[in-house]
N, CA, C and O atoms as a GROMACS GRO file, in nm:
protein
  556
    1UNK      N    1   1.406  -0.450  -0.797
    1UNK     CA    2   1.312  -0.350  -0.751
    1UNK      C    3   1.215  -0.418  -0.655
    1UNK      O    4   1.160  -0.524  -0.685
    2UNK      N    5   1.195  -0.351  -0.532
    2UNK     CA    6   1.100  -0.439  -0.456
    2UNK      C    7   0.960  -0.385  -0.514
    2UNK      O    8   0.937  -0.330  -0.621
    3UNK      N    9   0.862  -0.423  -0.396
    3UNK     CA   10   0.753  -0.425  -0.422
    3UNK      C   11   0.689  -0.297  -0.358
    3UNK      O   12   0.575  -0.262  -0.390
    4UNK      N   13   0.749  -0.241  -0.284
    4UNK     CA   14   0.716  -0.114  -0.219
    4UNK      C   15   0.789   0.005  -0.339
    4UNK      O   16   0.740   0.117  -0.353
    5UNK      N   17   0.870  -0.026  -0.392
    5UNK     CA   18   0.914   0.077  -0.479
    5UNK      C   19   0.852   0.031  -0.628
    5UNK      O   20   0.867   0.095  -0.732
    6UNK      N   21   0.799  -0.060  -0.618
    6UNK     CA   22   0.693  -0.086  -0.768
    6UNK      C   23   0.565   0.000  -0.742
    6UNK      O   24   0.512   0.092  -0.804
    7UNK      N   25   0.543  -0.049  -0.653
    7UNK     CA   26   0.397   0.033  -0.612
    7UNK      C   27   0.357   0.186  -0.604
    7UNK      O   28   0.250   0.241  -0.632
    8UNK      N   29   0.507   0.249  -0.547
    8UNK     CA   30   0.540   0.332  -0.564
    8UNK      C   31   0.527   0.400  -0.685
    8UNK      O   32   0.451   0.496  -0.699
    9UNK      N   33   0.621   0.341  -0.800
    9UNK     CA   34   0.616   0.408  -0.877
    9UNK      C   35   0.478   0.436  -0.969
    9UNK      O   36   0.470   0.509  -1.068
   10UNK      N   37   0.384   0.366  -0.913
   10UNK     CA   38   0.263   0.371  -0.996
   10UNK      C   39   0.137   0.389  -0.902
   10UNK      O   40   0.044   0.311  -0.878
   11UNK      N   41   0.174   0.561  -0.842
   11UNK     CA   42   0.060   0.590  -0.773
   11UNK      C   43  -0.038   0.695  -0.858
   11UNK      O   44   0.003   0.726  -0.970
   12UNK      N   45  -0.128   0.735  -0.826
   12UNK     CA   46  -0.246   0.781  -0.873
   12UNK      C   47  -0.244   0.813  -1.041
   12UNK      O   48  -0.194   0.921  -1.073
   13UNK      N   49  -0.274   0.762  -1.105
   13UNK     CA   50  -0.282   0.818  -1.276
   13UNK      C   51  -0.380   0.856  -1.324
   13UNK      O   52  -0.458   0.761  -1.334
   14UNK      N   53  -0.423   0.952  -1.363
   14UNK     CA   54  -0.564   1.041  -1.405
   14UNK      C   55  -0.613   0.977  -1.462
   14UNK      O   56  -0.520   0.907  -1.502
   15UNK      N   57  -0.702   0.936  -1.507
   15UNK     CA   58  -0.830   0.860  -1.574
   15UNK      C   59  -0.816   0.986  -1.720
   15UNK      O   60  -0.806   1.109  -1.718
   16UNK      N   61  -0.820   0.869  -1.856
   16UNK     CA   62  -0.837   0.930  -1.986
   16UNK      C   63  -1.036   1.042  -1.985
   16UNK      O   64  -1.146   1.024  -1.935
   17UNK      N   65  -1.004   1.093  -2.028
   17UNK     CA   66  -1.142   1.174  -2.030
   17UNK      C   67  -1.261   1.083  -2.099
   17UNK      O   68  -1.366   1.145  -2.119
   18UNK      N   69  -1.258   0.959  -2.133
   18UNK     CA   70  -1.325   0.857  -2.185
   18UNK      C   71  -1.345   0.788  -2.060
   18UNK      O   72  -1.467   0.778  -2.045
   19UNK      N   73  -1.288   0.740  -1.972
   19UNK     CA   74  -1.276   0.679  -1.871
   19UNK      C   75  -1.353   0.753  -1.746
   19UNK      O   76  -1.412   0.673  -1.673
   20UNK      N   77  -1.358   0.816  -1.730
   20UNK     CA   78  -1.406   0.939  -1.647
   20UNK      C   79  -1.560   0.940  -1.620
   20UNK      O   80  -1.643   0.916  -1.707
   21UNK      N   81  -1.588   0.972  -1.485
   21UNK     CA   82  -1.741   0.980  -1.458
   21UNK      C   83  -1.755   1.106  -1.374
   21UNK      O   84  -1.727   1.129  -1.257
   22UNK      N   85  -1.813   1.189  -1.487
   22UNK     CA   86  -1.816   1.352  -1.481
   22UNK      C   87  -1.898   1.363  -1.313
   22UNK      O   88  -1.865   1.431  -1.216
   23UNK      N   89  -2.003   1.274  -1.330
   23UNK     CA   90  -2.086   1.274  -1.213
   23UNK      C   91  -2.022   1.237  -1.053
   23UNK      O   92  -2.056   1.321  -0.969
   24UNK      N   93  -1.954   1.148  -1.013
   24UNK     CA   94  -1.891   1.076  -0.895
   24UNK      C   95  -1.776   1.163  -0.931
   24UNK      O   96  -1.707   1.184  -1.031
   25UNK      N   97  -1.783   1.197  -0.832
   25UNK     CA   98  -1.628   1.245  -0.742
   25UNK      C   99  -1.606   1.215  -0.604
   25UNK      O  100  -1.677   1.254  -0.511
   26UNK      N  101  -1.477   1.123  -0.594
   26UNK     CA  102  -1.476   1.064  -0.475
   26UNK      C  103  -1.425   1.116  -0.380
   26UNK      O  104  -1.398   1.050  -0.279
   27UNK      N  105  -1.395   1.279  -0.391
   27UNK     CA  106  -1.330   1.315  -0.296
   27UNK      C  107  -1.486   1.400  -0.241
   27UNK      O  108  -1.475   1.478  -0.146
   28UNK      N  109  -1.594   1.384  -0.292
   28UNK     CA  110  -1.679   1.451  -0.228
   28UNK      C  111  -1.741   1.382  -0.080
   28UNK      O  112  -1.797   1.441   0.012
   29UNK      N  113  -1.721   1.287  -0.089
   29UNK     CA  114  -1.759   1.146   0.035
   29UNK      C  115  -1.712   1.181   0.143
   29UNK      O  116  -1.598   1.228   0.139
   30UNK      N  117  -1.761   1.175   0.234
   30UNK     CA  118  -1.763   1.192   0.400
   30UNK      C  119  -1.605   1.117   0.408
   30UNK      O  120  -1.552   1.055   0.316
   31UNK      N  121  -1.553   1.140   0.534
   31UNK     CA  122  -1.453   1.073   0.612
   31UNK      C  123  -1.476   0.951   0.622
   31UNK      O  124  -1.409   0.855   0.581
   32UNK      N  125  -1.566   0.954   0.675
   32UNK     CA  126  -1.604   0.819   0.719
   32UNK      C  127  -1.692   0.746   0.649
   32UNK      O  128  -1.738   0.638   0.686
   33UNK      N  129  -1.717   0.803   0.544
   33UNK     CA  130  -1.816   0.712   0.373
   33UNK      C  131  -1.672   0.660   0.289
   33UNK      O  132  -1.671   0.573   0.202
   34UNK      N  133  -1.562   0.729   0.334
   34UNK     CA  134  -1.372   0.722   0.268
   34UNK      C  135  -1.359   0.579   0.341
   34UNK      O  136  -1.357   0.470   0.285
   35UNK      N  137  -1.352   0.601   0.452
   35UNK     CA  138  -1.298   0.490   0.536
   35UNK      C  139  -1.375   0.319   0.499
   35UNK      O  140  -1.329   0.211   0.464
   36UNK      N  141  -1.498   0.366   0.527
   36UNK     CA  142  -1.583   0.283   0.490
   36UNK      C  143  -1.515   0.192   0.367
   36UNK      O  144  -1.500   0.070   0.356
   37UNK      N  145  -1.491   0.269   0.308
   37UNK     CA  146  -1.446   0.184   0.150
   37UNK      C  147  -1.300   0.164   0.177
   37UNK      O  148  -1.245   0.078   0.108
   38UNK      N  149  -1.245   0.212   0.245
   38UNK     CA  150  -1.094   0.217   0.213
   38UNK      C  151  -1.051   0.103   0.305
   38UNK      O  152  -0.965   0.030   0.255
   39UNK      N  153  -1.090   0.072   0.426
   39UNK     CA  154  -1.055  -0.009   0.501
   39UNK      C  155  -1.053  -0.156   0.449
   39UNK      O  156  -0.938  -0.200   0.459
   40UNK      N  157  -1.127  -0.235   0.405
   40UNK     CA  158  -1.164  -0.365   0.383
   40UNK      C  159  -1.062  -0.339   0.277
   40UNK      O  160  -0.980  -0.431   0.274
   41UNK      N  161  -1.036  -0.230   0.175
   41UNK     CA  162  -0.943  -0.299   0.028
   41UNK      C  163  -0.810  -0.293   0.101
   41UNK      O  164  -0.718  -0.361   0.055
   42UNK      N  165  -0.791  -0.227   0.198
   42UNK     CA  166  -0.665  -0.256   0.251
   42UNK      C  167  -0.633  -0.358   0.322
   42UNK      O  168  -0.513  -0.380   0.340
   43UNK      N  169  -0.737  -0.450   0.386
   43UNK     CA  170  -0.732  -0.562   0.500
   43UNK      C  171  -0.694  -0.648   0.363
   43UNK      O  172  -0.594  -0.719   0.352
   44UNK      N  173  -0.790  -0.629   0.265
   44UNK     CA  174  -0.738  -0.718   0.140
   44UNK      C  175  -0.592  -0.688   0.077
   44UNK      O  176  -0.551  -0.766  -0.009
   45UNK      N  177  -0.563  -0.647   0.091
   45UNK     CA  178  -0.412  -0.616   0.001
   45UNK      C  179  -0.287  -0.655   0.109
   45UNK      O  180  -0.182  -0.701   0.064
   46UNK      N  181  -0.304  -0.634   0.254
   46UNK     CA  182  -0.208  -0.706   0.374
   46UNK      C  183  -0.275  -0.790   0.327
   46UNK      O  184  -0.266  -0.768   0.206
   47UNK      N  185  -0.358  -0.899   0.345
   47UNK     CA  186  -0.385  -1.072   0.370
   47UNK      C  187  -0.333  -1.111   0.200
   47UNK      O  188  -0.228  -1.170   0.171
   48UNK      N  189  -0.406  -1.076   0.134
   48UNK     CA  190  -0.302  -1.105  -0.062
   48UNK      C  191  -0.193  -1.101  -0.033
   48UNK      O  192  -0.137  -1.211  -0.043
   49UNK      N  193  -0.109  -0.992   0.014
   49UNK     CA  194   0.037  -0.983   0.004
   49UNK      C  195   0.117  -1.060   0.126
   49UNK      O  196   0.238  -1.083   0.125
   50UNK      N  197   0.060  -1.082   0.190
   50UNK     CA  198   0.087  -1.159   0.332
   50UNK      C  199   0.109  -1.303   0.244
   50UNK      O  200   0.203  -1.382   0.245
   51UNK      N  201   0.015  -1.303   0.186
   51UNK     CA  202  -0.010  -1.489   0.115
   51UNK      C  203   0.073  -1.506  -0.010
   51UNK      O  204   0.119  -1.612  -0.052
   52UNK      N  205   0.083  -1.403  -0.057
   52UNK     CA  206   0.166  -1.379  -0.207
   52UNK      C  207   0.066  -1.432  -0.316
   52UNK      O  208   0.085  -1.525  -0.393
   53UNK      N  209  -0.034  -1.361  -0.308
   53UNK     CA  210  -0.168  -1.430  -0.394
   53UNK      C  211  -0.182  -1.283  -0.480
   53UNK      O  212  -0.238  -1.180  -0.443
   54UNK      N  213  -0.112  -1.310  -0.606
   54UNK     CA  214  -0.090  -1.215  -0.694
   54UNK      C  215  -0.231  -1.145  -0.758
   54UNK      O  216  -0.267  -1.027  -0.765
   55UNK      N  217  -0.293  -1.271  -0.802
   55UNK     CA  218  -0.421  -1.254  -0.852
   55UNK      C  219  -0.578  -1.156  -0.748
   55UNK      O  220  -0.673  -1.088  -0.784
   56UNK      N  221  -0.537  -1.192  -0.645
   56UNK     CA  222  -0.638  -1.146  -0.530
   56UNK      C  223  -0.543  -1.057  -0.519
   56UNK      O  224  -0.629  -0.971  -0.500
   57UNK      N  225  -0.445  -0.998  -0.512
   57UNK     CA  226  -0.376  -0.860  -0.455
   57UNK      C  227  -0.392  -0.725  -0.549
   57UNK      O  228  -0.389  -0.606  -0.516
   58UNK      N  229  -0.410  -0.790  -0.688
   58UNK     CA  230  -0.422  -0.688  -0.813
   58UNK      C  231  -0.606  -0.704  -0.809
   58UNK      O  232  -0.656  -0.687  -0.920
   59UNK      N  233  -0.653  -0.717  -0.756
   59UNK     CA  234  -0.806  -0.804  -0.805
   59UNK      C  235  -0.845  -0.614  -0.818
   59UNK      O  236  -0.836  -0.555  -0.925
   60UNK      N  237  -0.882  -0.552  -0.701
   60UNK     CA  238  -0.918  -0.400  -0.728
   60UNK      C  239  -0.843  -0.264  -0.801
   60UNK      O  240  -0.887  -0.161  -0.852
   61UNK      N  241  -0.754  -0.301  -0.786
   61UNK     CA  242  -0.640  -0.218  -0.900
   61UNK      C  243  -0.719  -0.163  -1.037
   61UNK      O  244  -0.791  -0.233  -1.109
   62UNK      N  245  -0.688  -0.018  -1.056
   62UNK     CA  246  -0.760   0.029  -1.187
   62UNK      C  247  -0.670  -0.004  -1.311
   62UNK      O  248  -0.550   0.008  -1.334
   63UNK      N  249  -0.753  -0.041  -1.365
   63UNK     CA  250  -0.707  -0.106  -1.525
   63UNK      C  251  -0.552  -0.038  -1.538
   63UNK      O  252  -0.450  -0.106  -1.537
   64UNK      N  253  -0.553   0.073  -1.546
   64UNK     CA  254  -0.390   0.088  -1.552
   64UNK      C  255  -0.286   0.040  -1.438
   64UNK      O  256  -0.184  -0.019  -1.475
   65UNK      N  257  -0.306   0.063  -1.313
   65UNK     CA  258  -0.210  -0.031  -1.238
   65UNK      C  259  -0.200  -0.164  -1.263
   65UNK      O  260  -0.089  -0.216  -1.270
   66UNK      N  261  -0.315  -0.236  -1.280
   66UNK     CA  262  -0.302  -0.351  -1.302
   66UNK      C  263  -0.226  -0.421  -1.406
   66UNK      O  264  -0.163  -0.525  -1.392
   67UNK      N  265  -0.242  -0.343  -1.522
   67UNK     CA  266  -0.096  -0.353  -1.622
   67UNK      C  267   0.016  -0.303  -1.573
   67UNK      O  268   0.126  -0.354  -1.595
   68UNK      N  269  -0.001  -0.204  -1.507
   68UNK     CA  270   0.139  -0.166  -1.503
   68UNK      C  271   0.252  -0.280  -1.357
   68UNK      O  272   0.372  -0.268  -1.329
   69UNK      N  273   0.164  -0.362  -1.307
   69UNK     CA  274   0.196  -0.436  -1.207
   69UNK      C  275   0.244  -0.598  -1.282
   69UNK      O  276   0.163  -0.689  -1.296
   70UNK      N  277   0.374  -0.605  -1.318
   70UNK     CA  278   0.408  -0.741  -1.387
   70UNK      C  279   0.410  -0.893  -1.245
   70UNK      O  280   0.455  -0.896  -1.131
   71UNK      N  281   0.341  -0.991  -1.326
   71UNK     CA  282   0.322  -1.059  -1.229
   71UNK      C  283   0.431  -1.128  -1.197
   71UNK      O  284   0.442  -1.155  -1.077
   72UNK      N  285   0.540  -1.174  -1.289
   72UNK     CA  286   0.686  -1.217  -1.248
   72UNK      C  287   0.730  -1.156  -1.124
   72UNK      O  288   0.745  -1.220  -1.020
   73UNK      N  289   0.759  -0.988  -1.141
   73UNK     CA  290   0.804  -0.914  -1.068
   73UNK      C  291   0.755  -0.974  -0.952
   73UNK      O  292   0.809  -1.060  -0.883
   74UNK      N  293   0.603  -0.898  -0.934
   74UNK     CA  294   0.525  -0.896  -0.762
   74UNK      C  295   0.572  -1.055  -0.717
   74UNK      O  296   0.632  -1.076  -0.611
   75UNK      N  297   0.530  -1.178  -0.826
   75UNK     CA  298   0.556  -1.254  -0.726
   75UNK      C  299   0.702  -1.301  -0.656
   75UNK      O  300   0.751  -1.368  -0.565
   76UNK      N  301   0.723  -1.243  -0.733
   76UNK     CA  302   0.941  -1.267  -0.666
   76UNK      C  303   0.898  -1.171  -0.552
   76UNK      O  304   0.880  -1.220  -0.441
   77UNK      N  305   0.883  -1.049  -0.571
   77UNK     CA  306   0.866  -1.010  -0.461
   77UNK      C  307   0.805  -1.038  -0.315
   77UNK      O  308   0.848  -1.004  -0.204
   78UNK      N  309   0.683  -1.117  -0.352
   78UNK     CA  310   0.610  -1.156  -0.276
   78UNK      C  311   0.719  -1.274  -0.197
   78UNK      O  312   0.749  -1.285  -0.078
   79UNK      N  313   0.762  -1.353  -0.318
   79UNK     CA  314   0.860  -1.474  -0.253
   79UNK      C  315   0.979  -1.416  -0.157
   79UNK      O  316   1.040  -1.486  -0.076
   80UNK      N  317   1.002  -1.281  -0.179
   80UNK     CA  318   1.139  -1.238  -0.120
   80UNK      C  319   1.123  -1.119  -0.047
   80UNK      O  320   1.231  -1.061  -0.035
   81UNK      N  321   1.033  -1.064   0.002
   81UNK     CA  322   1.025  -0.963   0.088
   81UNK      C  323   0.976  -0.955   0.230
   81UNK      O  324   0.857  -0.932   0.253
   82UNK      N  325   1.054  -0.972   0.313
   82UNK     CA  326   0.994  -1.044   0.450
   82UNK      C  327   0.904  -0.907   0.470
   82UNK      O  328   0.817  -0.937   0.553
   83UNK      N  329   0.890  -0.797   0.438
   83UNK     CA  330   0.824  -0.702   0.516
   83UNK      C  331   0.679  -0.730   0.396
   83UNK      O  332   0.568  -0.707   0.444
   84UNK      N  333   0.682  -0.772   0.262
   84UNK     CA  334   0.569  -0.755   0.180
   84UNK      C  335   0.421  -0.864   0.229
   84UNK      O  336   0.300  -0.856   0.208
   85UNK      N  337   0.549  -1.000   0.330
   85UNK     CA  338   0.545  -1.125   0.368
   85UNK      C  339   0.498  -1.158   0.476
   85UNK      O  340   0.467  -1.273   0.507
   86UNK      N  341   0.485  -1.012   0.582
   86UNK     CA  342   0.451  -0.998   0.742
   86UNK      C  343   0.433  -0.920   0.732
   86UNK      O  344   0.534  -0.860   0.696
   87UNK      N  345   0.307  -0.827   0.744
   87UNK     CA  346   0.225  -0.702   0.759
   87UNK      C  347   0.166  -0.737   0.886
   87UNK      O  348   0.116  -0.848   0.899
   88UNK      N  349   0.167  -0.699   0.930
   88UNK     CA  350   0.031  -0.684   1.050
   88UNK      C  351  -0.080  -0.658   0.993
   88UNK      O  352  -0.101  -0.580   0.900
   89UNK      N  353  -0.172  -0.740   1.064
   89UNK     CA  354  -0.338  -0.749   1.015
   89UNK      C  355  -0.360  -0.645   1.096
   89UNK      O  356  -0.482  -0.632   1.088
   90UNK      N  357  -0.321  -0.560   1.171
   90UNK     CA  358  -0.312  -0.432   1.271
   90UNK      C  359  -0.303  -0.299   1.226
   90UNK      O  360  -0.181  -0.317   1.228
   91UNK      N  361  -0.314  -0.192   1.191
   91UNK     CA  362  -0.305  -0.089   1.117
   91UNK      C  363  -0.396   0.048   1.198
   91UNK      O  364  -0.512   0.040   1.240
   92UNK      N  365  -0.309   0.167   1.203
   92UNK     CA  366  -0.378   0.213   1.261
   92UNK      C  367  -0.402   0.373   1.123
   92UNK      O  368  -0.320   0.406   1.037
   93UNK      N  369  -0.560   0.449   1.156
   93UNK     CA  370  -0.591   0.497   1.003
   93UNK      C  371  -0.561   0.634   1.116
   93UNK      O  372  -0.600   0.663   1.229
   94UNK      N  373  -0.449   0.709   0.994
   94UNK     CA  374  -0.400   0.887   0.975
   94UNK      C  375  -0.468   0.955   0.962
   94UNK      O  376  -0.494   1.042   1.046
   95UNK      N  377  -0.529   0.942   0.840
   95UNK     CA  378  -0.591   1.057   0.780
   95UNK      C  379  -0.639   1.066   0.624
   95UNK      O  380  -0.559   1.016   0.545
   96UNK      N  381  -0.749   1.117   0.575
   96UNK     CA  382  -0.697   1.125   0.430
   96UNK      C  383  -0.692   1.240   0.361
   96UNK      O  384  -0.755   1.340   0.396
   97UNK      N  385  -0.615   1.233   0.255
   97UNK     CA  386  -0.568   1.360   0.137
   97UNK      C  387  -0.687   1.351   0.042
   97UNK      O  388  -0.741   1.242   0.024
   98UNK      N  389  -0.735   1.473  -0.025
   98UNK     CA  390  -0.805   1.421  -0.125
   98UNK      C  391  -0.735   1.562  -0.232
   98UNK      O  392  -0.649   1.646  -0.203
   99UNK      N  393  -0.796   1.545  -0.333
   99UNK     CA  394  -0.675   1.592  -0.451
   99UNK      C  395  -0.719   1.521  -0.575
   99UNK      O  396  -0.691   1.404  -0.604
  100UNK      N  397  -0.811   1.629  -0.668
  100UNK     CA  398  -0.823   1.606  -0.815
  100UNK      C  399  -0.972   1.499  -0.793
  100UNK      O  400  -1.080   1.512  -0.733
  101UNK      N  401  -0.909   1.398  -0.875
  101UNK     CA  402  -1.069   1.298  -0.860
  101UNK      C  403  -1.009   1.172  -0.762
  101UNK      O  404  -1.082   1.072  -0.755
  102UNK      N  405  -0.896   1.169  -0.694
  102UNK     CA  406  -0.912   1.108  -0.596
  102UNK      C  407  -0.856   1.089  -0.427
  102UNK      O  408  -0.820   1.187  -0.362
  103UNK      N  409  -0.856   0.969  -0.380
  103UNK     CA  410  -0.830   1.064  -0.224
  103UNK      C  411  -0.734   0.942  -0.181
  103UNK      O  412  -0.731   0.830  -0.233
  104UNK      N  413  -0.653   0.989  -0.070
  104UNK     CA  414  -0.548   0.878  -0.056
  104UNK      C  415  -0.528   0.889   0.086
  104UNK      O  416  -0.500   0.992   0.148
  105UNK      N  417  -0.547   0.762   0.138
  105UNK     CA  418  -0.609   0.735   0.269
  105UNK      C  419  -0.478   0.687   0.351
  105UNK      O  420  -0.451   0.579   0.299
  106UNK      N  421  -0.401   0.707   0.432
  106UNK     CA  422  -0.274   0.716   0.528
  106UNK      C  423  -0.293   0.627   0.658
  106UNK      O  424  -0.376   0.651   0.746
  107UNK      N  425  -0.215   0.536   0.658
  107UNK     CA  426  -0.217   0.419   0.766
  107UNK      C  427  -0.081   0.429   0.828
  107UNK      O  428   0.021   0.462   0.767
  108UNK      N  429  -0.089   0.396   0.961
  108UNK     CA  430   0.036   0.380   1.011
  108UNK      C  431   0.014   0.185   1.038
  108UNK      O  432  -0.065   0.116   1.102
  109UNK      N  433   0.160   0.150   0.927
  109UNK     CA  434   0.185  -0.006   0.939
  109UNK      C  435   0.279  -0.081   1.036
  109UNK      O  436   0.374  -0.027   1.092
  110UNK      N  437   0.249  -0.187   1.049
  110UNK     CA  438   0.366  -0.272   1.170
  110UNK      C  439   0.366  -0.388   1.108
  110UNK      O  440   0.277  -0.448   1.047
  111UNK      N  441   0.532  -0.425   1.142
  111UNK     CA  442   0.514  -0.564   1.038
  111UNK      C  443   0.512  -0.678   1.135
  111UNK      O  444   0.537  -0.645   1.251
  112UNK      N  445   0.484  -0.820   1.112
  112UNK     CA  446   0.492  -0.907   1.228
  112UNK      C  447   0.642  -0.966   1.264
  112UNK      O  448   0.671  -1.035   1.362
  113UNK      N  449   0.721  -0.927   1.169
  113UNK     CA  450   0.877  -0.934   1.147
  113UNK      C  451   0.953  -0.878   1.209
  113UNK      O  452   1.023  -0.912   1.304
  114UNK      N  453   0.939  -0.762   1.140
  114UNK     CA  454   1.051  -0.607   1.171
  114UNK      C  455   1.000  -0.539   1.225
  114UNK      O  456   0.881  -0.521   1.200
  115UNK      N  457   1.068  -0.466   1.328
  115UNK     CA  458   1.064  -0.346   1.449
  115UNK      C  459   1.032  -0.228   1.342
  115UNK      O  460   1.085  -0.212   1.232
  116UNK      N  461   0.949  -0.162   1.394
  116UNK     CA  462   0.923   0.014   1.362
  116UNK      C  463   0.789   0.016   1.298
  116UNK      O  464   0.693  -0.052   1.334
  117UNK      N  465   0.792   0.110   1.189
  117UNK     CA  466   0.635   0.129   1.193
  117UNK      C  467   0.683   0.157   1.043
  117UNK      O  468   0.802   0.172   1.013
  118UNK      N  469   0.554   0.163   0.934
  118UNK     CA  470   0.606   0.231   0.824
  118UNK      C  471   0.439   0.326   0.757
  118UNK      O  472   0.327   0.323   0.808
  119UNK      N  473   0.466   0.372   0.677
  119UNK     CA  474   0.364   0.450   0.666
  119UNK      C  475   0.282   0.394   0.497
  119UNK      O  476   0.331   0.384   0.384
  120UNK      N  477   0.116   0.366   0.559
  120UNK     CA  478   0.064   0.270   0.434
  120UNK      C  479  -0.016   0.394   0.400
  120UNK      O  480  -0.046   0.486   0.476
  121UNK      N  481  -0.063   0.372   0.191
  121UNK     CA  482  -0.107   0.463   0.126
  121UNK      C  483  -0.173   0.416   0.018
  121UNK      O  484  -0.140   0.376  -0.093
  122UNK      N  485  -0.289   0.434   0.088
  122UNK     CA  486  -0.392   0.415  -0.074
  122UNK      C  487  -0.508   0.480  -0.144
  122UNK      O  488  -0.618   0.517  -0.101
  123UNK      N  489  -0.450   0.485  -0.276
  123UNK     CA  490  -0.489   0.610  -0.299
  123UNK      C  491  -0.638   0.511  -0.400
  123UNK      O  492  -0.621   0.399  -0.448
  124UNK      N  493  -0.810   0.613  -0.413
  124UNK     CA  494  -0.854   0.538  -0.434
  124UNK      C  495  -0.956   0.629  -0.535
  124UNK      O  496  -0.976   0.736  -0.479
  125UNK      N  497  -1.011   0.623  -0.639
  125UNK     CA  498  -1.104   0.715  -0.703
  125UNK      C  499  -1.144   0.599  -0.770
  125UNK      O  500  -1.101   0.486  -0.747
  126UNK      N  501  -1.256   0.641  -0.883
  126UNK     CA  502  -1.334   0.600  -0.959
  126UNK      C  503  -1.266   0.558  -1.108
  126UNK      O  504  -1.158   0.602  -1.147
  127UNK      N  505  -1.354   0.460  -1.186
  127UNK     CA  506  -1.316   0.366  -1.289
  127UNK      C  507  -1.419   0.338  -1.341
  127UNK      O  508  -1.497   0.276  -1.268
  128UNK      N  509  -1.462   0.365  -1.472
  128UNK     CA  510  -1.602   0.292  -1.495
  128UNK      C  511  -1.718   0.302  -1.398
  128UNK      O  512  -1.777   0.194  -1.389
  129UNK      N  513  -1.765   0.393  -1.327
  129UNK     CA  514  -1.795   0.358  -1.218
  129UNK      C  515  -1.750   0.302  -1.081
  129UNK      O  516  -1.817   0.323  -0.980
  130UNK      N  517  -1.666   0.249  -1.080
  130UNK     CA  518  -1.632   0.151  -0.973
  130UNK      C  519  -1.542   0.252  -0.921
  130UNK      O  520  -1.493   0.351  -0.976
  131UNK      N  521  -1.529   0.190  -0.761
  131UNK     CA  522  -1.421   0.255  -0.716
  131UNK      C  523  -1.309   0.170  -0.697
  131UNK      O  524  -1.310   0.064  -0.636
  132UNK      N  525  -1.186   0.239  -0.768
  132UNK     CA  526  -1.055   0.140  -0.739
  132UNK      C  527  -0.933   0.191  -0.718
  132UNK      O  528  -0.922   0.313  -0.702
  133UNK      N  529  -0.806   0.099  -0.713
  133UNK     CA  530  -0.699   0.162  -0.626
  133UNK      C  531  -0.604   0.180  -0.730
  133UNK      O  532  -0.559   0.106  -0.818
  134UNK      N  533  -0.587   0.289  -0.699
  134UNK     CA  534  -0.505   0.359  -0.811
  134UNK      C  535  -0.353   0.397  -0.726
  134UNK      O  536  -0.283   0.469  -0.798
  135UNK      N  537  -0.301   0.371  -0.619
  135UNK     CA  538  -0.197   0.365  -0.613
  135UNK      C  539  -0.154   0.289  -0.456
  135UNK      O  540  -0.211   0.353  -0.367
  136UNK      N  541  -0.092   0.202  -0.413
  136UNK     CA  542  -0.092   0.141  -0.280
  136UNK      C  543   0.088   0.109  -0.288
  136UNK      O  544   0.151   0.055  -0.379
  137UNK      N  545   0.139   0.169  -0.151
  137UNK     CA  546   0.196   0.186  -0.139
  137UNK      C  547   0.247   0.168   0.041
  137UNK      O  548   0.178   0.217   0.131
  138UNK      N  549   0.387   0.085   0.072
  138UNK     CA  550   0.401   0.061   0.224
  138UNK      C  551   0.573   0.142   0.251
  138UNK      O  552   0.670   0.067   0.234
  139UNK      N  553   0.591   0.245   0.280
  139UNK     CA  554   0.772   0.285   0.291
  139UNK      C  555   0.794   0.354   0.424
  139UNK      O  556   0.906   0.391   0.456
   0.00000   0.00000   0.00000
């Protein structure tokens, strides 16, 4: 299983009603209060995954991705995926979705490898307070 179809499979998961902050809703935030936040965790997740630095790539991940992300796996992956391996530090931003308690922000990707473009996705709401990434995804 690569790493684009791991990621995949573990995009946005609702927060337990314990977990939950009745108050923050992140889809209420400006476009550009979205971007603001969304940009830098993504410059971080190309340069982690570029490096295969497992620990810094899961670092913002909400408590459930982060389990659900085995580190054997990612780092084979990391060792074996020329596209997980060459991202372009280049990215150009789509648009974002927002939906429930969180919002998922659309990049068009280029790798420094392979020809074409692919389409990046991260999806990002609240945790304890914090805001984190609840699903990231490159296909």
């Amino acid at each position: 299983m690569s790493l684009v179809d791991l990621l995949q499979m573990h995009s946005a998961t609702p927060l337990s009603s314990s977990d939950r902050e009745p108050h923050v809703n992140i889809i209420e935030k400006a476009d550009e209060e979205i971007r603001a936040i969304a940009e830098p965790l993504w410059r971080d997740l190309l340069k982690h995954s570029n490096e295969g630095k497992y620990e810094e790539f899961v670092k913002n991940f909400s408590g459930s991705m982060a389990l659900a992300m085995d580190q054997v796996t990612v780092g084979h992956q990391f060792a074996n995926s020329e596209l997980a391996r060459n991202l372009s530090e280049e990215f150009e931003y789509l648009g974002i979705i927002r939906r429930g308690e969180h919002v998922t922000v659309l990049y068009r990707q280029r790798s420094t490898k392979k020809a074409g473009e692919w389409l990046g996705r991260l999806v990002l709401g609240y945790e304890n307070g914090k805001i984190r990434i609840f699903g990231a995804s490159i296909f």
